[in-house]
DRENZA-679916 format. One record per atom (N, C-alpha, C): z, x, y; residue number from 1; residue in one letter; atom name. Coordinates in Angstrom, 3 decimals, decimal comma. Layout:
BEGIN
<z=Z	x=X	y=Y	k=NUM	r=A	a=CA>
...
END
This chain:
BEGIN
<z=74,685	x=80,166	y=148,291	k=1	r=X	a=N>
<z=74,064	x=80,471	y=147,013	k=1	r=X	a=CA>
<z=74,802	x=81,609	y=146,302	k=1	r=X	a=C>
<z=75,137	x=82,715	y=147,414	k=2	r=X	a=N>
<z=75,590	x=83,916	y=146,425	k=2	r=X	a=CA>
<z=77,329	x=83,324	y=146,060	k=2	r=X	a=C>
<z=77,746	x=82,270	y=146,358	k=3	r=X	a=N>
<z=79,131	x=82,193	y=145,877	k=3	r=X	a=CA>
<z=79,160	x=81,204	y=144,423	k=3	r=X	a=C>
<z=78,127	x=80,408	y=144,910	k=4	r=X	a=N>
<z=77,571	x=79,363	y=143,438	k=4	r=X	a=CA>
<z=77,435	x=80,759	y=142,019	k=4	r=X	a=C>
<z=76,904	x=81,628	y=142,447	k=5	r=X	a=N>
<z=76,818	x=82,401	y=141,175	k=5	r=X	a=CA>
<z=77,310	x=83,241	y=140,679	k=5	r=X	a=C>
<z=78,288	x=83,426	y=141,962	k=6	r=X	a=N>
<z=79,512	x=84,353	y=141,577	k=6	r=X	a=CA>
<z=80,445	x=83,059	y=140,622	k=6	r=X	a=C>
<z=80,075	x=81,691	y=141,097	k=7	r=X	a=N>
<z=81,229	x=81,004	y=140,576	k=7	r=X	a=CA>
<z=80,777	x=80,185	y=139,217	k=7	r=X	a=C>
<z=79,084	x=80,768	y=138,795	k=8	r=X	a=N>
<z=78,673	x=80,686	y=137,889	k=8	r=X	a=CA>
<z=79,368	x=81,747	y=136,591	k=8	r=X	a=C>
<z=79,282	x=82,878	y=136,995	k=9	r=X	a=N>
<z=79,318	x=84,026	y=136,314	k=9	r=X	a=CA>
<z=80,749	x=84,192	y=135,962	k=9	r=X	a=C>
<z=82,262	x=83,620	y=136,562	k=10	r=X	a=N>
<z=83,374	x=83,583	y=136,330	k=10	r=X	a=CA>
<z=83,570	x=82,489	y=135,906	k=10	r=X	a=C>
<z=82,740	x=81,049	y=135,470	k=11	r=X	a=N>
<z=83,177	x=80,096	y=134,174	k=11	r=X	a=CA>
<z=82,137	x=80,624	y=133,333	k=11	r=X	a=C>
<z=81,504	x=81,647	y=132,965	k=12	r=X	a=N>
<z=80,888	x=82,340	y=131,863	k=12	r=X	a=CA>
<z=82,047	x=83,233	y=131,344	k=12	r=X	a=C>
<z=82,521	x=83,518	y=132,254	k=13	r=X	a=N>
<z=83,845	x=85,258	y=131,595	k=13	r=X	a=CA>
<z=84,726	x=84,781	y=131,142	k=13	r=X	a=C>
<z=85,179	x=83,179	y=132,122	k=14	r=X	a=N>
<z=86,767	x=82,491	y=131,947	k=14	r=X	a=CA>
<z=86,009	x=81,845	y=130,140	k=14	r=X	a=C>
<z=85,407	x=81,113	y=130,297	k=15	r=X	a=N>
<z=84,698	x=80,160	y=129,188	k=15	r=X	a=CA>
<z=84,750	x=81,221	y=128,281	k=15	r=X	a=C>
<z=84,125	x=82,137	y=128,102	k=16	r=X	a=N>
<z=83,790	x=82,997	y=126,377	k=16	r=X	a=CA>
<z=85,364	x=83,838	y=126,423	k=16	r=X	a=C>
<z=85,923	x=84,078	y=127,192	k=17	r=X	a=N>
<z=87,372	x=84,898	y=127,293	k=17	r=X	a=CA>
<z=88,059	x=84,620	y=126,007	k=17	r=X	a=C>
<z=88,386	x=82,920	y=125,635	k=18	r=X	a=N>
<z=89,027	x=82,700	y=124,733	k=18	r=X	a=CA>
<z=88,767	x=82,828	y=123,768	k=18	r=X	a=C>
<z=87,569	x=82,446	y=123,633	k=19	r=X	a=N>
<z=87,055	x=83,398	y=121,932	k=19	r=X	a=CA>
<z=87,245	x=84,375	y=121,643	k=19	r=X	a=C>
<z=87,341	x=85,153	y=122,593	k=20	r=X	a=N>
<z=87,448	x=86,641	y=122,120	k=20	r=X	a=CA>
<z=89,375	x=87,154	y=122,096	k=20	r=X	a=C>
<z=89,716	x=86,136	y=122,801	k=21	r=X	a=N>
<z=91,525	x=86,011	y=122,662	k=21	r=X	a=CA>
<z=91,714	x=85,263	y=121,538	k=21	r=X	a=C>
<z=91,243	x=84,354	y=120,928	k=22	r=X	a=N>
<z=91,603	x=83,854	y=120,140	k=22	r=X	a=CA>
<z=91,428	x=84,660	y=118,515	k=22	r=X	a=C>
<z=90,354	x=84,903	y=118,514	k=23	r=X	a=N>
<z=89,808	x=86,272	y=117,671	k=23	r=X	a=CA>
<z=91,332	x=87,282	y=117,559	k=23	r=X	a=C>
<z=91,489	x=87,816	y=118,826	k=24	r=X	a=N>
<z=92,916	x=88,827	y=118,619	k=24	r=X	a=CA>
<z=94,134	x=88,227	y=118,051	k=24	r=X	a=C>
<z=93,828	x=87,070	y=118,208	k=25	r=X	a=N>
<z=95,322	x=86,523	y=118,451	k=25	r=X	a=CA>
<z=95,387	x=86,356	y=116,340	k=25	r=X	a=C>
<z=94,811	x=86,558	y=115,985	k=26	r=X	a=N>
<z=94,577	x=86,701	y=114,625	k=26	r=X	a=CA>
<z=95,337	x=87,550	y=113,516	k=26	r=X	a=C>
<z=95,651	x=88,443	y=114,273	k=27	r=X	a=N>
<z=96,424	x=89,558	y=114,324	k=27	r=X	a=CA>
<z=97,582	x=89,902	y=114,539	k=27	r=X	a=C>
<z=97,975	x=89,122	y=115,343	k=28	r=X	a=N>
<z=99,064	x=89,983	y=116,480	k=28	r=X	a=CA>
<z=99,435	x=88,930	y=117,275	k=28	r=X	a=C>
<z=100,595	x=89,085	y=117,482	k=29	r=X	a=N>
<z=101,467	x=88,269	y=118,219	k=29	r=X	a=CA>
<z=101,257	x=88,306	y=120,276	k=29	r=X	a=C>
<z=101,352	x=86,460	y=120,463	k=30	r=X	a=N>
<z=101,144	x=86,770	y=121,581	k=30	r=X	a=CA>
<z=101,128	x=87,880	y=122,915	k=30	r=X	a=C>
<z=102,974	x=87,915	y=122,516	k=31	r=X	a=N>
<z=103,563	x=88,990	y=123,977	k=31	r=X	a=CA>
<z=102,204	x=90,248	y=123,496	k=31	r=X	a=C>
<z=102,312	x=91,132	y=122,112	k=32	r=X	a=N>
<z=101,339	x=92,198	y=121,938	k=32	r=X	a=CA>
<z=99,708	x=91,680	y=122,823	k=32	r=X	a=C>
<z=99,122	x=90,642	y=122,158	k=33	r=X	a=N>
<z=98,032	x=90,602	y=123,271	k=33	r=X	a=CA>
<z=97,981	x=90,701	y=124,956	k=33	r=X	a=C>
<z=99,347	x=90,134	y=125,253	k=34	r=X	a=N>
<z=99,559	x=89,967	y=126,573	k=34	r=X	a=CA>
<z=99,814	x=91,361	y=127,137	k=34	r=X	a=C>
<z=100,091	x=92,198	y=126,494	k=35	r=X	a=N>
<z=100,906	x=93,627	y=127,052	k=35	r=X	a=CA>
<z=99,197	x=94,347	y=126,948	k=35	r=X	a=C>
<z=98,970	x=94,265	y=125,891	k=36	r=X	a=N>
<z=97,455	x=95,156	y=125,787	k=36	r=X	a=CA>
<z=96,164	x=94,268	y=126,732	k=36	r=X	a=C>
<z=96,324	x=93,619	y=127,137	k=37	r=X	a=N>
<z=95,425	x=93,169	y=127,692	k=37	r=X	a=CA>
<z=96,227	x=93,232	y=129,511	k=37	r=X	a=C>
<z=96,890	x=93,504	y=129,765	k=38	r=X	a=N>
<z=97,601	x=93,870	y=130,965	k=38	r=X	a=CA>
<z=97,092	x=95,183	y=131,523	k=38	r=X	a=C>
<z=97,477	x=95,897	y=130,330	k=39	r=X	a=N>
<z=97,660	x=97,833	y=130,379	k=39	r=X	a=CA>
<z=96,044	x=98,037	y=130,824	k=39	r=X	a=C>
<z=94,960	x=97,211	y=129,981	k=40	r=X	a=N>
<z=94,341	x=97,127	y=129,871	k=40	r=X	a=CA>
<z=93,303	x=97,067	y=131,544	k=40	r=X	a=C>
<z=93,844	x=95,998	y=131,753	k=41	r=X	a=N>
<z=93,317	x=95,751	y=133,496	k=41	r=X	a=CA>
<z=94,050	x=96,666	y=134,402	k=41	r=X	a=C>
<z=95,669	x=97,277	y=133,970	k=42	r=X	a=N>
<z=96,172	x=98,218	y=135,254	k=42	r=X	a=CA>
<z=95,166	x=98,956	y=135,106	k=42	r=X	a=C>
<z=94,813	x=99,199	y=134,032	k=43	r=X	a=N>
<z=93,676	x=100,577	y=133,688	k=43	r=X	a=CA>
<z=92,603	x=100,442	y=134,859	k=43	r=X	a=C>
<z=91,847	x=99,146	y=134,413	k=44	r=X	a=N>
<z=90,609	x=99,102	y=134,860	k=44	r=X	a=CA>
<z=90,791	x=98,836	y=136,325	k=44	r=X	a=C>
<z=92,013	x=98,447	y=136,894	k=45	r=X	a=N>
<z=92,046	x=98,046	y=138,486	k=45	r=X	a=CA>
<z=92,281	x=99,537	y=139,299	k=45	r=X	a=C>
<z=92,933	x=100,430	y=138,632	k=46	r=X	a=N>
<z=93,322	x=101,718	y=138,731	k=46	r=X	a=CA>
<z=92,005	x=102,594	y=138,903	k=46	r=X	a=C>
<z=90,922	x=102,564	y=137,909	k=47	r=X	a=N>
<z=89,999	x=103,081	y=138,311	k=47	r=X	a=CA>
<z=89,037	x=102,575	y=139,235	k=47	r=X	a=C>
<z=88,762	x=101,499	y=139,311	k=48	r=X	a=N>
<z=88,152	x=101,017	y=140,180	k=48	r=X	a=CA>
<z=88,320	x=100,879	y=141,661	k=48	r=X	a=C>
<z=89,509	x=101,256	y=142,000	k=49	r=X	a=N>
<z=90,197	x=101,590	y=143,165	k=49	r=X	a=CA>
<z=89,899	x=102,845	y=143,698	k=49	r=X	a=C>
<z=90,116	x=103,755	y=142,457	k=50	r=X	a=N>
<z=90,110	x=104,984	y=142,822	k=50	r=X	a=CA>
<z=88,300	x=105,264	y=143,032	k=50	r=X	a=C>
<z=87,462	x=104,939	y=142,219	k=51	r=X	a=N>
<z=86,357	x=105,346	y=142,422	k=51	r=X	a=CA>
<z=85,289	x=104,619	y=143,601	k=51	r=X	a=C>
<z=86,216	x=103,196	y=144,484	k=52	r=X	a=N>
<z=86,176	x=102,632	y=145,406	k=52	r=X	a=CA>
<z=86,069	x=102,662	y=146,514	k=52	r=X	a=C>
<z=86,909	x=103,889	y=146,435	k=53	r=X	a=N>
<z=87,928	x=104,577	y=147,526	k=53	r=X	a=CA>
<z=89,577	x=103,454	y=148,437	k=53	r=X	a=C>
<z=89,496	x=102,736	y=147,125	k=54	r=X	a=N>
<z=90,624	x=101,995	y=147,910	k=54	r=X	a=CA>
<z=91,594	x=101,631	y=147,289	k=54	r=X	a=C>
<z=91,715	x=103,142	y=146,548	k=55	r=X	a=N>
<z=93,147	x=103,002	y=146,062	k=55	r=X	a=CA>
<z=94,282	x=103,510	y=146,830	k=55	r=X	a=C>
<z=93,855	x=103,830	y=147,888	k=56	r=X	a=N>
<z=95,667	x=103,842	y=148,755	k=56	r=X	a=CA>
<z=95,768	x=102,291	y=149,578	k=56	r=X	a=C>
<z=95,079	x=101,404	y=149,596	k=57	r=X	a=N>
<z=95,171	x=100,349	y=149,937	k=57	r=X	a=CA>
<z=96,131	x=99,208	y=148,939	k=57	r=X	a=C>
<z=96,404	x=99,995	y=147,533	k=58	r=X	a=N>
<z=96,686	x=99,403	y=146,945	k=58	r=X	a=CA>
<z=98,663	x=99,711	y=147,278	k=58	r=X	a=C>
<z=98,365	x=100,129	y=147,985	k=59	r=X	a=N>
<z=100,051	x=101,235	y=148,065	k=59	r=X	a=CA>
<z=100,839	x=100,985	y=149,605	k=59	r=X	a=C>
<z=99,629	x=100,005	y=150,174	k=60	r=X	a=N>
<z=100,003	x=100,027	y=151,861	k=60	r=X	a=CA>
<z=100,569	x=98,494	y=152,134	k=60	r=X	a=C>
<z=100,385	x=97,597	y=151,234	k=61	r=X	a=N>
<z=100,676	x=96,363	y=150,924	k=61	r=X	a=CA>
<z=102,328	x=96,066	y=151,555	k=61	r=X	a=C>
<z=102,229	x=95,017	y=152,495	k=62	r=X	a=N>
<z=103,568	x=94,693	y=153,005	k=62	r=X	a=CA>
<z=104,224	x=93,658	y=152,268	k=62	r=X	a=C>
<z=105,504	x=94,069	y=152,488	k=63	r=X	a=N>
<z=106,917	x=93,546	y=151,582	k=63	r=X	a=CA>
<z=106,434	x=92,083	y=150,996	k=63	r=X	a=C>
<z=105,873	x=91,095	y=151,822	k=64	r=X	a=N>
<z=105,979	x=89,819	y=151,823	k=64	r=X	a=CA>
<z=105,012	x=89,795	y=151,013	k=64	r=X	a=C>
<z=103,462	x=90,331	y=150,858	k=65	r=X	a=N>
<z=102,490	x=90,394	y=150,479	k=65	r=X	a=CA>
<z=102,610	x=90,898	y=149,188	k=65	r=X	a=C>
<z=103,521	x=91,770	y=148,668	k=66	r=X	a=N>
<z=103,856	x=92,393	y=147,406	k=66	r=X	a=CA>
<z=104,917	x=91,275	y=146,711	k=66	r=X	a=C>
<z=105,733	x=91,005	y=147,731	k=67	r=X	a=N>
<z=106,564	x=89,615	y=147,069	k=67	r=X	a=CA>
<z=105,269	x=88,643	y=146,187	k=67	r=X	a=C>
<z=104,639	x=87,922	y=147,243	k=68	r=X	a=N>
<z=104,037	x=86,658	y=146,913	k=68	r=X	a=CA>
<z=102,715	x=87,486	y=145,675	k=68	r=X	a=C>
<z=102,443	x=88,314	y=145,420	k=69	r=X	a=N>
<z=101,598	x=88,727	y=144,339	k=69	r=X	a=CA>
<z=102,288	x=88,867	y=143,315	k=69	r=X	a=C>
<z=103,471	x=89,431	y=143,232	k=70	r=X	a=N>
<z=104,340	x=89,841	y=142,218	k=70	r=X	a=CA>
<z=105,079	x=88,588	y=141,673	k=70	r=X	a=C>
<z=105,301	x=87,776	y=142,388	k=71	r=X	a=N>
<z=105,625	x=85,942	y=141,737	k=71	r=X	a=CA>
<z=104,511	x=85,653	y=141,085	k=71	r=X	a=C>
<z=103,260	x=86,012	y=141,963	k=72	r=X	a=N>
<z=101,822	x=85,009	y=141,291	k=72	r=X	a=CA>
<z=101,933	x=85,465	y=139,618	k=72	r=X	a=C>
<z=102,132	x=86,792	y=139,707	k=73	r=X	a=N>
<z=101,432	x=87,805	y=138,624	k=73	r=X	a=CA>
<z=102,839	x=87,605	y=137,622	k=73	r=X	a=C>
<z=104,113	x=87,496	y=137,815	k=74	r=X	a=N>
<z=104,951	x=86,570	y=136,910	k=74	r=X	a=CA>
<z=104,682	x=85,941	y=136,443	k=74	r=X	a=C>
<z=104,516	x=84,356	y=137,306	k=75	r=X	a=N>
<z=104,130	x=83,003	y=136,708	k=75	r=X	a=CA>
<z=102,487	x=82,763	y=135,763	k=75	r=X	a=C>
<z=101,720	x=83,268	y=136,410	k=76	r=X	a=N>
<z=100,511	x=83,061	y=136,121	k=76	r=X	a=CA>
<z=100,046	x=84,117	y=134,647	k=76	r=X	a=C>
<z=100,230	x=85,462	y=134,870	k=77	r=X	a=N>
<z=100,057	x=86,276	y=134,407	k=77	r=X	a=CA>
<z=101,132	x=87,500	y=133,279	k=77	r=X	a=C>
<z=102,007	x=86,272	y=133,284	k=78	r=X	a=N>
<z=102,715	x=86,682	y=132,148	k=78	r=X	a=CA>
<z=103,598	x=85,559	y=131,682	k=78	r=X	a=C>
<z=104,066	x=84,516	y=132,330	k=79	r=X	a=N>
<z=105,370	x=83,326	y=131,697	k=79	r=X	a=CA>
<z=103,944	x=82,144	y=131,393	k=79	r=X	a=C>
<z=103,036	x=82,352	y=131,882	k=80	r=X	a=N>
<z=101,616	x=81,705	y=131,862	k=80	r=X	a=CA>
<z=101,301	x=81,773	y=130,825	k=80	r=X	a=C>
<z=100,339	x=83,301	y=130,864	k=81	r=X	a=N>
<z=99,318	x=84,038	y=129,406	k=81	r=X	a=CA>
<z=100,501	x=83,827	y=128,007	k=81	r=X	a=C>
<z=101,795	x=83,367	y=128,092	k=82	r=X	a=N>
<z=102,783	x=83,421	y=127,309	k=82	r=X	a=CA>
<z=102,345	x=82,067	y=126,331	k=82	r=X	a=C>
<z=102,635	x=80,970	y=127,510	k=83	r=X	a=N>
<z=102,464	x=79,734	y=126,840	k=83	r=X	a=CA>
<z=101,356	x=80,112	y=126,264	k=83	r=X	a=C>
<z=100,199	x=79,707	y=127,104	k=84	r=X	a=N>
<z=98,681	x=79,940	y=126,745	k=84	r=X	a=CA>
<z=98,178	x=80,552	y=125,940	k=84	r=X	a=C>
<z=99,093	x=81,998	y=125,119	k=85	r=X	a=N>
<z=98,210	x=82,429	y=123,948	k=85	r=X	a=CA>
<z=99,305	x=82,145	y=122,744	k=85	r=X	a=C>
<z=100,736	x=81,462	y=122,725	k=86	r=X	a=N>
<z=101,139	x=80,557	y=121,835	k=86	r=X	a=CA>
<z=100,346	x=79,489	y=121,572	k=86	r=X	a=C>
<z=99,907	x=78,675	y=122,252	k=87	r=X	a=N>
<z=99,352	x=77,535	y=122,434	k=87	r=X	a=CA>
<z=97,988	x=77,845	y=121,381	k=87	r=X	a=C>
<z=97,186	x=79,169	y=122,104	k=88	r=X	a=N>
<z=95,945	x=79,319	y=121,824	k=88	r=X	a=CA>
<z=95,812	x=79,647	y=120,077	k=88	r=X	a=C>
<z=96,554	x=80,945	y=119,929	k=89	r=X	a=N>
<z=97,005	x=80,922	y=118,197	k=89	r=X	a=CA>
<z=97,374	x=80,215	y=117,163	k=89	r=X	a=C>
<z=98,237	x=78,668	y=117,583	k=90	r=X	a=N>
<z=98,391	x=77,710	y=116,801	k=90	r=X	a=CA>
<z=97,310	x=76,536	y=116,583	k=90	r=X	a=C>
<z=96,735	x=76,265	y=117,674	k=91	r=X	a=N>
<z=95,552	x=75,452	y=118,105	k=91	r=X	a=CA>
<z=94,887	x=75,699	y=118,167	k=91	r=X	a=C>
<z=93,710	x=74,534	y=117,952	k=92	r=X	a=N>
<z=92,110	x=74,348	y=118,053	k=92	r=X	a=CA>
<z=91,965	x=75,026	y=119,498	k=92	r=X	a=C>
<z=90,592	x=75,904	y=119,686	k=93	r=X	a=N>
<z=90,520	x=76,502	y=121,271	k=93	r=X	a=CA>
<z=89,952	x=75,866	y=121,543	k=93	r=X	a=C>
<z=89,049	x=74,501	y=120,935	k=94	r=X	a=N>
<z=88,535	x=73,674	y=121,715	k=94	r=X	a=CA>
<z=89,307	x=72,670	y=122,616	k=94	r=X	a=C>
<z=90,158	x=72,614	y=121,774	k=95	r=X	a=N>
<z=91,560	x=71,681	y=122,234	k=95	r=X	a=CA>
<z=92,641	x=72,262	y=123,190	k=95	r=X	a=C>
<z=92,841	x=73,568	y=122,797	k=96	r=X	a=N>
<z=93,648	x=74,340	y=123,503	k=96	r=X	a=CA>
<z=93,067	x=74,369	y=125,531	k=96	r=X	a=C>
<z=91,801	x=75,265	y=125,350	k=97	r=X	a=N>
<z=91,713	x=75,622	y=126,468	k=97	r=X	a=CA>
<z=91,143	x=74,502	y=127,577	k=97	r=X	a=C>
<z=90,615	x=73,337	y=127,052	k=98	r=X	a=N>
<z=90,477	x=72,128	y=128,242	k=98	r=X	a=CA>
<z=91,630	x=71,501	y=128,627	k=98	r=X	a=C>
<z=92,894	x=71,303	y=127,964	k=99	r=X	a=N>
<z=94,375	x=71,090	y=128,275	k=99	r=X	a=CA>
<z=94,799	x=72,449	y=129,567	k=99	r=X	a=C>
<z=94,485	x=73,414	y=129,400	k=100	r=X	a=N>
<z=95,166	x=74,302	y=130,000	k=100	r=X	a=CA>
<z=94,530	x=74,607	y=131,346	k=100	r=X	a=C>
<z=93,134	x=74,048	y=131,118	k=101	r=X	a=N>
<z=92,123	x=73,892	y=132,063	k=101	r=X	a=CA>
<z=92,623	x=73,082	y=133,050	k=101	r=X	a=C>
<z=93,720	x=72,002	y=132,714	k=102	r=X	a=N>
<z=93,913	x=71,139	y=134,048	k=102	r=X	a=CA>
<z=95,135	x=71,411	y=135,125	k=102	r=X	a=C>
<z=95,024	x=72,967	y=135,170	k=103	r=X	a=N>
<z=95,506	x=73,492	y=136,442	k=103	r=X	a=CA>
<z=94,995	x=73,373	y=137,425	k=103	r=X	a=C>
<z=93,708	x=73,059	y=137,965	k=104	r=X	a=N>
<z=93,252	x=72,662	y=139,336	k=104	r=X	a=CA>
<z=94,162	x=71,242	y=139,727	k=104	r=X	a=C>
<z=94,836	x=70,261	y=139,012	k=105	r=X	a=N>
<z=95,451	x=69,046	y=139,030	k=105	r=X	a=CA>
<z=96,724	x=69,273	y=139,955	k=105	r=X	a=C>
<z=96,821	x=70,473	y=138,868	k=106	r=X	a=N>
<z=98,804	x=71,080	y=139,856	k=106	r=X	a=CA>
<z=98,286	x=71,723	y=140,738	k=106	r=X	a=C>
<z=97,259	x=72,385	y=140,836	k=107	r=X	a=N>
<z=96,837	x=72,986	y=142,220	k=107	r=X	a=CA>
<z=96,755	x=71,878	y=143,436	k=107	r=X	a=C>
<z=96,050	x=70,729	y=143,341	k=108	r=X	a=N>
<z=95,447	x=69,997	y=144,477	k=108	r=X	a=CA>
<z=97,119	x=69,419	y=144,330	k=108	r=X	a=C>
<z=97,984	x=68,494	y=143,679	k=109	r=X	a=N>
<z=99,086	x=68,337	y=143,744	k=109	r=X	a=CA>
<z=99,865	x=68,862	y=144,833	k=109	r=X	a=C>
<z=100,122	x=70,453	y=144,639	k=110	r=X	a=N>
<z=100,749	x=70,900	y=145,242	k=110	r=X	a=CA>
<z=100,290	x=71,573	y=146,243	k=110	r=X	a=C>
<z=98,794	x=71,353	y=146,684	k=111	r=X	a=N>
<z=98,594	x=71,821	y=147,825	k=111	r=X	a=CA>
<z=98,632	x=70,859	y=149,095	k=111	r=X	a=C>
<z=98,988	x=69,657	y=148,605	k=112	r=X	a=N>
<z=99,230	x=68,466	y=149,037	k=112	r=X	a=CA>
<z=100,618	x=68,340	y=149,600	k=112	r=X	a=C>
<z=101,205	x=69,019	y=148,980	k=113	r=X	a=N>
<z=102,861	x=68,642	y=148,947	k=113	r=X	a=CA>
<z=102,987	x=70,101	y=149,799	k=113	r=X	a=C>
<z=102,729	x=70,984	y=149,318	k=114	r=X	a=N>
<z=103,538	x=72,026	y=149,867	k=114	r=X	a=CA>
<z=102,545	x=72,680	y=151,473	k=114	r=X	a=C>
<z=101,367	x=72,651	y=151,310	k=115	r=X	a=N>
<z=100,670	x=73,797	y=152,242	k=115	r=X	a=CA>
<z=99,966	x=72,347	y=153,597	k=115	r=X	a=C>
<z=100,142	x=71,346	y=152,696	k=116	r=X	a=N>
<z=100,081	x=69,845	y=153,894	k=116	r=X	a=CA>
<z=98,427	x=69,384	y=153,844	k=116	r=X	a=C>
<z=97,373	x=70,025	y=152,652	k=117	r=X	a=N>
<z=96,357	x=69,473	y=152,831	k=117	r=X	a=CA>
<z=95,960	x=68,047	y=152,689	k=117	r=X	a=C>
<z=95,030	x=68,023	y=153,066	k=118	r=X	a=N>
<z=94,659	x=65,817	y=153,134	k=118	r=X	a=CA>
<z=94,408	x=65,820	y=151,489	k=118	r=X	a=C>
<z=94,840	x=65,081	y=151,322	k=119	r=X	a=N>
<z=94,302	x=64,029	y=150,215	k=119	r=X	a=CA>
<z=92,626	x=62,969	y=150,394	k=119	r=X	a=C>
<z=92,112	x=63,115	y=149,991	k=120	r=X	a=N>
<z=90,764	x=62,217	y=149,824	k=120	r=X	a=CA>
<z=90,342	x=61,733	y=148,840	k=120	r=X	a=C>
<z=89,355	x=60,408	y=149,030	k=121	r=X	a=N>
<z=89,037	x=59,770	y=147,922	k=121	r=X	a=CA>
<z=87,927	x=60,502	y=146,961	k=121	r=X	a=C>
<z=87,708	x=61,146	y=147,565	k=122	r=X	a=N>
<z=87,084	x=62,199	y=146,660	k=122	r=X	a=CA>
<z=87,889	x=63,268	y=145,697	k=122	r=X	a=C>
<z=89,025	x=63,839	y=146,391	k=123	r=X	a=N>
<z=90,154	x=64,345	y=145,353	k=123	r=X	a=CA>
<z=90,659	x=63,280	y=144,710	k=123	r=X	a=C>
<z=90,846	x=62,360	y=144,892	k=124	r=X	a=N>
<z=91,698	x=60,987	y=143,681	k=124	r=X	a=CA>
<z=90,606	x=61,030	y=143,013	k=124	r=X	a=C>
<z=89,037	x=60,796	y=142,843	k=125	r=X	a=N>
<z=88,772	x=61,045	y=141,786	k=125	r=X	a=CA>
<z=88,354	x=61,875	y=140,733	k=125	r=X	a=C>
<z=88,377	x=63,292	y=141,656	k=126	r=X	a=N>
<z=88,604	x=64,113	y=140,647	k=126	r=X	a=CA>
<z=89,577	x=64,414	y=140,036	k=126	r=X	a=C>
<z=90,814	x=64,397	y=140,278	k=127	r=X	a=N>
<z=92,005	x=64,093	y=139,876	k=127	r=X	a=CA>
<z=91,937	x=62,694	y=138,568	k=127	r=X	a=C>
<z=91,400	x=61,737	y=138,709	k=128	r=X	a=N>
<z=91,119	x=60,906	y=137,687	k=128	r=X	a=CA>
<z=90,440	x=61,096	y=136,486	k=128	r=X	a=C>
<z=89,466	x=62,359	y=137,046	k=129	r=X	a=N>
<z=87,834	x=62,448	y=135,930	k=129	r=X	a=CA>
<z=88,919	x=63,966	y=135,378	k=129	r=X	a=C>
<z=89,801	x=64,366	y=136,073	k=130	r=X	a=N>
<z=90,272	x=65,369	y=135,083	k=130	r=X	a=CA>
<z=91,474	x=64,849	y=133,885	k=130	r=X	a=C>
<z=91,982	x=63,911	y=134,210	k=131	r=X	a=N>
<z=93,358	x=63,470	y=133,422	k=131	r=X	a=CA>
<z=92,466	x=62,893	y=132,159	k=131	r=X	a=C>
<z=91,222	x=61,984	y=132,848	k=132	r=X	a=N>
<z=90,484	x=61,310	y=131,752	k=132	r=X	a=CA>
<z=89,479	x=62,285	y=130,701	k=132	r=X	a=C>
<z=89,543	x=63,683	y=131,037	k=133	r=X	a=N>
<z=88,885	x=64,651	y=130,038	k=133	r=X	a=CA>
<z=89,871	x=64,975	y=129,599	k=133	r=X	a=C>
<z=90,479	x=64,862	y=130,011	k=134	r=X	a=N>
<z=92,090	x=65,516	y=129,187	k=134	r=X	a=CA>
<z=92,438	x=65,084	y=127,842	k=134	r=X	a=C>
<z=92,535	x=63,715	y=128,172	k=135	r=X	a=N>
<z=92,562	x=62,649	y=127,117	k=135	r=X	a=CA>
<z=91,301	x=62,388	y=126,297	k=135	r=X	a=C>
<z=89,939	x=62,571	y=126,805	k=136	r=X	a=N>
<z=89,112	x=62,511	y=125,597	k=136	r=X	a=CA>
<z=88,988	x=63,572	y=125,147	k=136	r=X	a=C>
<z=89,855	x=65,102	y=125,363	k=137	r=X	a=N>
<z=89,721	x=66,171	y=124,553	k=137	r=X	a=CA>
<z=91,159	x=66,233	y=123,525	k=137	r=X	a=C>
<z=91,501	x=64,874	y=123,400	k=138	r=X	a=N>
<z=92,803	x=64,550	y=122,844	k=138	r=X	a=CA>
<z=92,395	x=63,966	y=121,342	k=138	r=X	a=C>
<z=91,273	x=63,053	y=121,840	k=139	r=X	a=N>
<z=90,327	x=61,940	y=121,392	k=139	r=X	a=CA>
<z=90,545	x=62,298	y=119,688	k=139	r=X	a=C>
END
């Protein structure tokens, strides 16, 4: 139950997020949103660490472990938020953000291919019911 509403409460933050990015993006050019909204979270991860008490945990992190975050936080969180708030500024956000939404697709994809999980007929059809929202948010 308590993860259902944690996983309630993060498609409430992810879901209204873009409105309020799209709103900025009004203004100001992607990379600028992307940099202020970065600075923005070092901020807030910075204090929250510190008033945590686990901000030297943030500093003890091994080589491999700082590698594979520092790729994530490349791809995802900056060559990512790149496309995604080009995308988002030229386009409908209704249109925009259910297209961009079908990263769980490349996720199960490649967790298939690369990390060796099963495939099931239950992932083929979610994999189906997502390509086919895709396309009626094309509609």
């Amino acid at each position: 139950m308590k993860i259902l509403l944690l996983l309630f409460f993060t498609a409430i933050l992810w879901g209204s997020t873009p409105i309020i990015e799209k709103i900025g993006l009004a203004k100001t050019e992607p990379i600028t949103g992307i940099t202020i909204r970065s600075v923005a979270v070092c901020i807030a991860l910075l204090l929250y660490l510190a008033f945590s008490g686990k901000l030297k945990t943030a500093f003890t992190a091994d080589a491999k472990t700082i590698i594979i975050f520092s790729i994530s936080g490349i791809l995802a969180g900056l060559v990512g938020m790149i496309t995604y708030f080009k995308a988002l500024k030229a386009g409908a956000t209704s249109e925009v953000v259910p297209i961009a939404a079908i990263y769980p697709l490349v996720t199960a994809i490649l967790s298939v291919l690369i990390l060796g999980e099963q495939i099931t007929p239950l992932r083929i059809m979610g994999t189906i019911l997502i390509v086919a929202g895709v396309w009626l948010v094309q509609i």
